[in-house]
CHARMM-style PDB file with segment names, atoms N, HN, CA, C and O in Angstrom:
ATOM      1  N   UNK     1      28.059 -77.049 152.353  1.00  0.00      PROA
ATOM      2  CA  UNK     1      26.717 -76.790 152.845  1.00  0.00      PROA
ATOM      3  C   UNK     1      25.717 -77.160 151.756  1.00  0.00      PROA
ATOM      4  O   UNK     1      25.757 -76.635 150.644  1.00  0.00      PROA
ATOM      5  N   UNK     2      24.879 -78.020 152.085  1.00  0.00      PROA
ATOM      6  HN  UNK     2      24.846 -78.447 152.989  1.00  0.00      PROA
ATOM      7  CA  UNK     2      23.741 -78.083 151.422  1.00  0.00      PROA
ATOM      8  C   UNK     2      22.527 -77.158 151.334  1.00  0.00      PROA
ATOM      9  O   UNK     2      22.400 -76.437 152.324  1.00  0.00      PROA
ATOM     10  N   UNK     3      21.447 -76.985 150.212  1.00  0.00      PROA
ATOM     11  HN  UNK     3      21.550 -77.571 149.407  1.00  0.00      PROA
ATOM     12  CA  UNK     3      20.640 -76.242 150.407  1.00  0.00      PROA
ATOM     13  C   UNK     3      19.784 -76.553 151.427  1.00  0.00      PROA
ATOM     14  O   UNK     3      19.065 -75.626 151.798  1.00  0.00      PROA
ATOM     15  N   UNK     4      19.657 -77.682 152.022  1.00  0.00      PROA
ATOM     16  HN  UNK     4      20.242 -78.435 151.720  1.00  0.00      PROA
ATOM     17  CA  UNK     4      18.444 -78.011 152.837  1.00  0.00      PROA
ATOM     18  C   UNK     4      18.712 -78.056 154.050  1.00  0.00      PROA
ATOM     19  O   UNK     4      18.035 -78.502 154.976  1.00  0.00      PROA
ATOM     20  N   UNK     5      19.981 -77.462 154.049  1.00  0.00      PROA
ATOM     21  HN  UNK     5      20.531 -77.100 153.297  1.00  0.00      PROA
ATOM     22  CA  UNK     5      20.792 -76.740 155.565  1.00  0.00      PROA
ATOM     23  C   UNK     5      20.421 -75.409 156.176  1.00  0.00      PROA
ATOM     24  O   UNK     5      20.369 -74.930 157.309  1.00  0.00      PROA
ATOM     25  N   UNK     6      20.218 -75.071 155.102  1.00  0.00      PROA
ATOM     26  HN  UNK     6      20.260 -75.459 154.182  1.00  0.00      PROA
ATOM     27  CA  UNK     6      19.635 -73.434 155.630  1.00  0.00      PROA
ATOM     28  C   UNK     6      18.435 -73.398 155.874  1.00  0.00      PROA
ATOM     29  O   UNK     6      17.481 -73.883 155.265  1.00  0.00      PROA
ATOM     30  N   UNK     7      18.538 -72.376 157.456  1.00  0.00      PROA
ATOM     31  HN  UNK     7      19.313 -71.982 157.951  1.00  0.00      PROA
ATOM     32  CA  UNK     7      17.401 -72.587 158.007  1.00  0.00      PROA
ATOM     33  C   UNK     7      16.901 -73.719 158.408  1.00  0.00      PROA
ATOM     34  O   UNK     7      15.698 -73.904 158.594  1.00  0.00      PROA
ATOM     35  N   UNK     8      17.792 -74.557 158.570  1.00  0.00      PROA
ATOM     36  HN  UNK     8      18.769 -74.406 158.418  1.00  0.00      PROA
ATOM     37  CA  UNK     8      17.510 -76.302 159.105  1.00  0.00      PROA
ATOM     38  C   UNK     8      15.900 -76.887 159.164  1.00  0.00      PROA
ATOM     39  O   UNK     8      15.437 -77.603 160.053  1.00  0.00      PROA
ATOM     40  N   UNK     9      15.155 -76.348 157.899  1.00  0.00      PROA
ATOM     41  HN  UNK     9      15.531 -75.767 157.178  1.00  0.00      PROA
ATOM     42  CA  UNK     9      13.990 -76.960 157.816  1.00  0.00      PROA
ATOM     43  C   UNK     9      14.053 -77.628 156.754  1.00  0.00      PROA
ATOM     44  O   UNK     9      14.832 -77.351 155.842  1.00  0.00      PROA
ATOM     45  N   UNK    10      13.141 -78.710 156.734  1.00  0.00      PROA
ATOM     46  HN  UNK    10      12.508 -78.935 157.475  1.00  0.00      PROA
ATOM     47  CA  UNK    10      12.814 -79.386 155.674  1.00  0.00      PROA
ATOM     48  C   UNK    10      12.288 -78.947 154.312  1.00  0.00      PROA
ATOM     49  O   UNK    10      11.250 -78.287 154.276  1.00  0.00      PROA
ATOM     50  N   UNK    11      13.115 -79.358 152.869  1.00  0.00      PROA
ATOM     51  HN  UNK    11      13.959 -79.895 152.899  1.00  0.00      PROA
ATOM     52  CA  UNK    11      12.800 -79.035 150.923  1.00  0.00      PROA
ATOM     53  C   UNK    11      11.532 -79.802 151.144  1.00  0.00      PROA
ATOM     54  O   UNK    11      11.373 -80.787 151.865  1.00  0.00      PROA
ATOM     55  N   UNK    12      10.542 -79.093 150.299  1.00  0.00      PROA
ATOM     56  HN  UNK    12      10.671 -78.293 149.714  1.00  0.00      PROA
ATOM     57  CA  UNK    12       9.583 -80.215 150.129  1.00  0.00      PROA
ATOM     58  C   UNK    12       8.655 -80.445 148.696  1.00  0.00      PROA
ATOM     59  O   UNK    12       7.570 -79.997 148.327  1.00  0.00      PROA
ATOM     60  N   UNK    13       9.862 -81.569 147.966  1.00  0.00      PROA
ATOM     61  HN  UNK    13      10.744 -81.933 148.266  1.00  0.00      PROA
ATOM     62  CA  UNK    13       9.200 -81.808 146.292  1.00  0.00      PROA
ATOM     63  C   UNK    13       7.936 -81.580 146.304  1.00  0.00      PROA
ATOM     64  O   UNK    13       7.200 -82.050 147.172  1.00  0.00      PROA
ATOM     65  N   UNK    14       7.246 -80.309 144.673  1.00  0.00      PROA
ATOM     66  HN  UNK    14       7.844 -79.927 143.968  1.00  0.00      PROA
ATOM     67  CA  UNK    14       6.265 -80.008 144.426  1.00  0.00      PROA
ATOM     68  C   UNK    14       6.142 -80.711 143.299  1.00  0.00      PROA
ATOM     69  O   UNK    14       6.439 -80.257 142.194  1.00  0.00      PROA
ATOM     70  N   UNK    15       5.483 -82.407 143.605  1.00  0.00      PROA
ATOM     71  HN  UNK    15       5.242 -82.776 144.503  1.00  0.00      PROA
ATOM     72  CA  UNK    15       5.425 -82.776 142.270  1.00  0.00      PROA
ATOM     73  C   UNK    15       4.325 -82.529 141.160  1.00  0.00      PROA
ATOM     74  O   UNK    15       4.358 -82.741 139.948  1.00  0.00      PROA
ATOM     75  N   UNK    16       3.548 -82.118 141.806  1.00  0.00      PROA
ATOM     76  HN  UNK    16       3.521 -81.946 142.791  1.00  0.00      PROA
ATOM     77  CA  UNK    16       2.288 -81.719 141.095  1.00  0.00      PROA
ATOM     78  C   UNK    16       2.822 -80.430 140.167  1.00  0.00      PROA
ATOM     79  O   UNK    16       2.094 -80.146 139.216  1.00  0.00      PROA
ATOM     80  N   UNK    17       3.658 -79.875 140.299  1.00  0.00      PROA
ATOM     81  HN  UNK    17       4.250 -80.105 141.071  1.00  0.00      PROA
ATOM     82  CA  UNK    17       4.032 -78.329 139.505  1.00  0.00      PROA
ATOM     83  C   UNK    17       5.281 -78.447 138.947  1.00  0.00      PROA
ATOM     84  O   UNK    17       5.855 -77.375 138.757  1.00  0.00      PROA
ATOM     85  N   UNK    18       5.968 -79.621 138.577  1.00  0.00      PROA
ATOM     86  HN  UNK    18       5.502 -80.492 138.731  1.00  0.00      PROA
ATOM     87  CA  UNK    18       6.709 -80.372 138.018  1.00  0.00      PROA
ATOM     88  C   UNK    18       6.764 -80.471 136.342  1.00  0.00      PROA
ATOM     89  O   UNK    18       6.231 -81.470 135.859  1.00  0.00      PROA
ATOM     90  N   UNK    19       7.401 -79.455 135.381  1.00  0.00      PROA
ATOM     91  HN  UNK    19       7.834 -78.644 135.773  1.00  0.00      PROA
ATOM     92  CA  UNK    19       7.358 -79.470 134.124  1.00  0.00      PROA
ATOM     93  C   UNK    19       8.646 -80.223 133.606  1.00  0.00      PROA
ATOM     94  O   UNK    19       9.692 -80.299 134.251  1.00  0.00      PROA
ATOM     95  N   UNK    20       8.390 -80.881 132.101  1.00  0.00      PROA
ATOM     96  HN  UNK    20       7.540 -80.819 131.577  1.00  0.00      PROA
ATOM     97  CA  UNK    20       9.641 -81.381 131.497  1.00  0.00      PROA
ATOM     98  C   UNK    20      10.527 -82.017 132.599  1.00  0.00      PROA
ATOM     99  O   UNK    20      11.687 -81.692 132.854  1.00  0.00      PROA
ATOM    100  N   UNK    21       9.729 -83.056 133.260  1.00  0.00      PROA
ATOM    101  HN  UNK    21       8.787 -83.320 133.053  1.00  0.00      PROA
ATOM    102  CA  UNK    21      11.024 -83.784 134.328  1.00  0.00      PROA
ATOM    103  C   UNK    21      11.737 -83.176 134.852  1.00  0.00      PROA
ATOM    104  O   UNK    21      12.862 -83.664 134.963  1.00  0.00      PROA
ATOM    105  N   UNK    22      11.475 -81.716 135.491  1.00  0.00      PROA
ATOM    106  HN  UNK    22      10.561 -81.320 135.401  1.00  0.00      PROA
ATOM    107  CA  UNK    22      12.066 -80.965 136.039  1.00  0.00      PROA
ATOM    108  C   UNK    22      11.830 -80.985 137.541  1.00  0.00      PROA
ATOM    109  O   UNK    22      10.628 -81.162 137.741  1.00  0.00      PROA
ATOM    110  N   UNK    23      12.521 -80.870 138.679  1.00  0.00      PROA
ATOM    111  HN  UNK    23      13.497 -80.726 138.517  1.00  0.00      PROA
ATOM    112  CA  UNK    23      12.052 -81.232 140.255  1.00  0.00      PROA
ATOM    113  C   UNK    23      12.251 -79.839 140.530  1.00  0.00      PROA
ATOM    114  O   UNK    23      13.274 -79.235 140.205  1.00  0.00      PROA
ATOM    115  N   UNK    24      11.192 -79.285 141.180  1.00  0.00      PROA
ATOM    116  HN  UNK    24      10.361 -79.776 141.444  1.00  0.00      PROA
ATOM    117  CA  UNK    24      11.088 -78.087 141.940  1.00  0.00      PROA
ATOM    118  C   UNK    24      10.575 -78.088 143.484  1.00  0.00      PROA
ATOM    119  O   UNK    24       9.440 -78.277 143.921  1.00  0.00      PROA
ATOM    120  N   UNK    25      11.804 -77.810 144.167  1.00  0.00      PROA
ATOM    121  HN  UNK    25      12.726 -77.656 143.812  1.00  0.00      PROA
ATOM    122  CA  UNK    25      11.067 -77.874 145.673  1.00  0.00      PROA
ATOM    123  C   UNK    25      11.203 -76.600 146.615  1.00  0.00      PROA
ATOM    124  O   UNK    25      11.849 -75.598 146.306  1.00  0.00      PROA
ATOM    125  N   UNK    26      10.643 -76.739 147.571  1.00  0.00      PROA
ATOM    126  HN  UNK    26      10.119 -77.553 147.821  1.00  0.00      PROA
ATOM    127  CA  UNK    26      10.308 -75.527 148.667  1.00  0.00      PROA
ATOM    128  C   UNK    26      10.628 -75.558 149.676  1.00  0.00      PROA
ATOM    129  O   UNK    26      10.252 -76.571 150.267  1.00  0.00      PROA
ATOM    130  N   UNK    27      11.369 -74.679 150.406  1.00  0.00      PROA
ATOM    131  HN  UNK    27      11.674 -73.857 149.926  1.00  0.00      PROA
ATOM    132  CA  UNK    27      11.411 -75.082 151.792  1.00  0.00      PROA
ATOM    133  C   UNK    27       9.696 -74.741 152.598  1.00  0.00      PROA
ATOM    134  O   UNK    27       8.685 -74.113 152.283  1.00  0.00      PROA
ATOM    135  N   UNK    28      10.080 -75.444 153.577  1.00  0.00      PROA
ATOM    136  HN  UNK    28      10.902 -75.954 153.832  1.00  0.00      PROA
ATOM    137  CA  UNK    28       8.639 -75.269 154.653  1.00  0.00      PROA
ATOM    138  C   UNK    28       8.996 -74.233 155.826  1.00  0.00      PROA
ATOM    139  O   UNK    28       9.459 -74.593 156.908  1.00  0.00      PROA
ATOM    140  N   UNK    29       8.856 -73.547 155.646  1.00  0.00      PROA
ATOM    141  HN  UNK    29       8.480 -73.254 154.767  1.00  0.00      PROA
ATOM    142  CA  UNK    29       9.027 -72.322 156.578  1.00  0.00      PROA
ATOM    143  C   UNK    29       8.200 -72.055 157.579  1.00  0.00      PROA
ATOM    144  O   UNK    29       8.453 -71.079 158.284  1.00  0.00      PROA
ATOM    145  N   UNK    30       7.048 -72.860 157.846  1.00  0.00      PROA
ATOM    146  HN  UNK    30       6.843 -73.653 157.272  1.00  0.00      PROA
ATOM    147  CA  UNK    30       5.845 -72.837 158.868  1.00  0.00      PROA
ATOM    148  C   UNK    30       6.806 -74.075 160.129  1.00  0.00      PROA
ATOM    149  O   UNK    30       6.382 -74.314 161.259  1.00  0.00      PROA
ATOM    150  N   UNK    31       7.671 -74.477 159.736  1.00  0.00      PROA
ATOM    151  HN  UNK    31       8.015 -74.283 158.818  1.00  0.00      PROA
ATOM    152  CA  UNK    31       8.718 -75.288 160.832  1.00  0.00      PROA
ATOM    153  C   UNK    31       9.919 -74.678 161.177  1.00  0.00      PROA
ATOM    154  O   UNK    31      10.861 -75.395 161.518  1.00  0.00      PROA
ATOM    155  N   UNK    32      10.086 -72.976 161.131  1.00  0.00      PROA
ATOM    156  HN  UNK    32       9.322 -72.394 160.855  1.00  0.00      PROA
ATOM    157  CA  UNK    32      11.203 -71.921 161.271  1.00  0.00      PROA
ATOM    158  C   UNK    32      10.888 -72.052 163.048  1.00  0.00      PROA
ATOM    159  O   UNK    32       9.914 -72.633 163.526  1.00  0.00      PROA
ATOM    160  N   UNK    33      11.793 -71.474 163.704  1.00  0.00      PROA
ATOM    161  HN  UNK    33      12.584 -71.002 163.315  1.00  0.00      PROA
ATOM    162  CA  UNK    33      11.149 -71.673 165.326  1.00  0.00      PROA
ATOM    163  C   UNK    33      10.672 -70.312 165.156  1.00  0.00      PROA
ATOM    164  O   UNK    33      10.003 -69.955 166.125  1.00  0.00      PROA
ATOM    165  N   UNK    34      10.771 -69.586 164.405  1.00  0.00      PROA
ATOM    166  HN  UNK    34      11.314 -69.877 163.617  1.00  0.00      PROA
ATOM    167  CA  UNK    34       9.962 -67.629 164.913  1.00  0.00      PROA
ATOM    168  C   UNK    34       9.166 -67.652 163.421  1.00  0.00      PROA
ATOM    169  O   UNK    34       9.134 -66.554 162.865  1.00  0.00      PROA
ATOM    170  N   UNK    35       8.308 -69.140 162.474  1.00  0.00      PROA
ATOM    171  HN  UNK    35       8.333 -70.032 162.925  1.00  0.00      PROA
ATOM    172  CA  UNK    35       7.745 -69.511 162.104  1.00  0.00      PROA
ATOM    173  C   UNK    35       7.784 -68.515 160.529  1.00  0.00      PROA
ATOM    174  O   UNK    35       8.860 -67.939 160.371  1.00  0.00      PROA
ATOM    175  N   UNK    36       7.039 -68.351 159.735  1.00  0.00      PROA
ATOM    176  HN  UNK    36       6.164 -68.819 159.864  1.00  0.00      PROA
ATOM    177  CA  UNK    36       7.586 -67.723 158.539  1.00  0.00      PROA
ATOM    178  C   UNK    36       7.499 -66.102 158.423  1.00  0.00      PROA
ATOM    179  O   UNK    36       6.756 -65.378 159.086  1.00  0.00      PROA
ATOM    180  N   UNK    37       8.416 -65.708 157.440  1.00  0.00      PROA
ATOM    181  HN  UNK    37       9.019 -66.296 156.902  1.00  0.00      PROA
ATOM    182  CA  UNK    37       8.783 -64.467 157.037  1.00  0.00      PROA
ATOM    183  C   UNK    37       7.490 -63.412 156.993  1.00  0.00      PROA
ATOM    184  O   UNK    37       7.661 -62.202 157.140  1.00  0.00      PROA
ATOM    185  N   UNK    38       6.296 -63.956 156.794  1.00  0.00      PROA
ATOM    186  HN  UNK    38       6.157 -64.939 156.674  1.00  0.00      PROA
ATOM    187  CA  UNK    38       5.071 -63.099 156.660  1.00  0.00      PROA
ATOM    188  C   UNK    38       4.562 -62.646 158.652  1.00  0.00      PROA
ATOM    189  O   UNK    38       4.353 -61.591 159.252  1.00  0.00      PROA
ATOM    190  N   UNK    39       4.559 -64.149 159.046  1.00  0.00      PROA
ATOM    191  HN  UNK    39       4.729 -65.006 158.559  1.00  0.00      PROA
ATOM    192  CA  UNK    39       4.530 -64.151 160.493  1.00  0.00      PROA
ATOM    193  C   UNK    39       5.391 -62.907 161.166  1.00  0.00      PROA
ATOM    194  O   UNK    39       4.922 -62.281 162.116  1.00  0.00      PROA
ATOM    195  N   UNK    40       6.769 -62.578 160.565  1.00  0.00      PROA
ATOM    196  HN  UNK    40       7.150 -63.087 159.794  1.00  0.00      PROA
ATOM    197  CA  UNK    40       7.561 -62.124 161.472  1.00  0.00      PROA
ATOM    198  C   UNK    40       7.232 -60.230 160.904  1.00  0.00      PROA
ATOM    199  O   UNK    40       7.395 -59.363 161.762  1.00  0.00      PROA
ATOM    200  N   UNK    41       6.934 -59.946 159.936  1.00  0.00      PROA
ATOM    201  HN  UNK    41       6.802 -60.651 159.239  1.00  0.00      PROA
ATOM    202  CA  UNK    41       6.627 -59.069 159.223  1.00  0.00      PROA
ATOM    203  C   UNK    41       5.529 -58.056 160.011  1.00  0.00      PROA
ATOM    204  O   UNK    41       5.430 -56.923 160.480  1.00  0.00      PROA
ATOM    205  N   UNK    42       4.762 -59.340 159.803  1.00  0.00      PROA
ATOM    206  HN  UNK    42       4.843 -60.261 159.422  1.00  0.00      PROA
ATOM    207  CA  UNK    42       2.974 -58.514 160.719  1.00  0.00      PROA
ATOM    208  C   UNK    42       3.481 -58.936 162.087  1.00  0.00      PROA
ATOM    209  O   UNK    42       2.426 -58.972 162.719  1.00  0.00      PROA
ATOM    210  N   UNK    43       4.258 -59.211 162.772  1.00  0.00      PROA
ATOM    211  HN  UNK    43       5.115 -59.182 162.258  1.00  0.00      PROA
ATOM    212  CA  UNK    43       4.626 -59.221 164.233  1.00  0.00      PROA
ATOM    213  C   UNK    43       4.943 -57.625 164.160  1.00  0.00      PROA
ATOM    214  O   UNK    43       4.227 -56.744 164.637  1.00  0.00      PROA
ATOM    215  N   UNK    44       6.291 -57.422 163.391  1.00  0.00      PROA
ATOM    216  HN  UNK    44       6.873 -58.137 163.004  1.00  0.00      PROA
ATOM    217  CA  UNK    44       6.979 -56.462 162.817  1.00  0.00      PROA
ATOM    218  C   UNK    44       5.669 -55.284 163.059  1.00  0.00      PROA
ATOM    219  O   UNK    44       5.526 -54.630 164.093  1.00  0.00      PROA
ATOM    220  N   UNK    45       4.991 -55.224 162.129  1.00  0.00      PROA
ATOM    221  HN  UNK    45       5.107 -55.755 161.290  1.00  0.00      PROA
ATOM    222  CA  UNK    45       3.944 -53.979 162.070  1.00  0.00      PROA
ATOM    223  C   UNK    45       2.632 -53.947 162.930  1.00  0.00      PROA
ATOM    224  O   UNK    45       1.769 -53.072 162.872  1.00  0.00      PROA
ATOM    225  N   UNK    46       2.633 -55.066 163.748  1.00  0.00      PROA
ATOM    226  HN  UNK    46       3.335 -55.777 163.795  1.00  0.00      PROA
ATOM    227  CA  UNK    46       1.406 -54.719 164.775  1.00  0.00      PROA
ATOM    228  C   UNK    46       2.301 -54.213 165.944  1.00  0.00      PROA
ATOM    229  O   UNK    46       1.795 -53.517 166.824  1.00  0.00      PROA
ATOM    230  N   UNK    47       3.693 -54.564 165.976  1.00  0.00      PROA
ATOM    231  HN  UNK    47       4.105 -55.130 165.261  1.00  0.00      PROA
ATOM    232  CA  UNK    47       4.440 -54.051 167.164  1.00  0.00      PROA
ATOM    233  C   UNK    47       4.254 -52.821 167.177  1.00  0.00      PROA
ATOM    234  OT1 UNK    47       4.760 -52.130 168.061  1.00  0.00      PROA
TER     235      UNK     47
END
């Protein structure tokens, strides 16, 4: 399994925040189908 398997959304290189030739990336979680963890949270507490 790859990391960019989980959660089958797309890593997405932050090259701008990129130290010592180092690659740091993110998943995009605004392409989750029940959309990101904050989304599901305040769903969570307005329920």
């Amino acid at each position: 399994m790859e990391l960019n398997d989980i959660g089958n959304t797309e890593l997405i290189e932050l090259t701008s925040l990129s130290i010592n030739n180092n690659s740091l990336f993110s998943k995009c979680e605004l392409n989750n189908p029940t959309g990101s963890h904050k989304d599901r949270t305040f769903l969570y507490i307005i329920n």
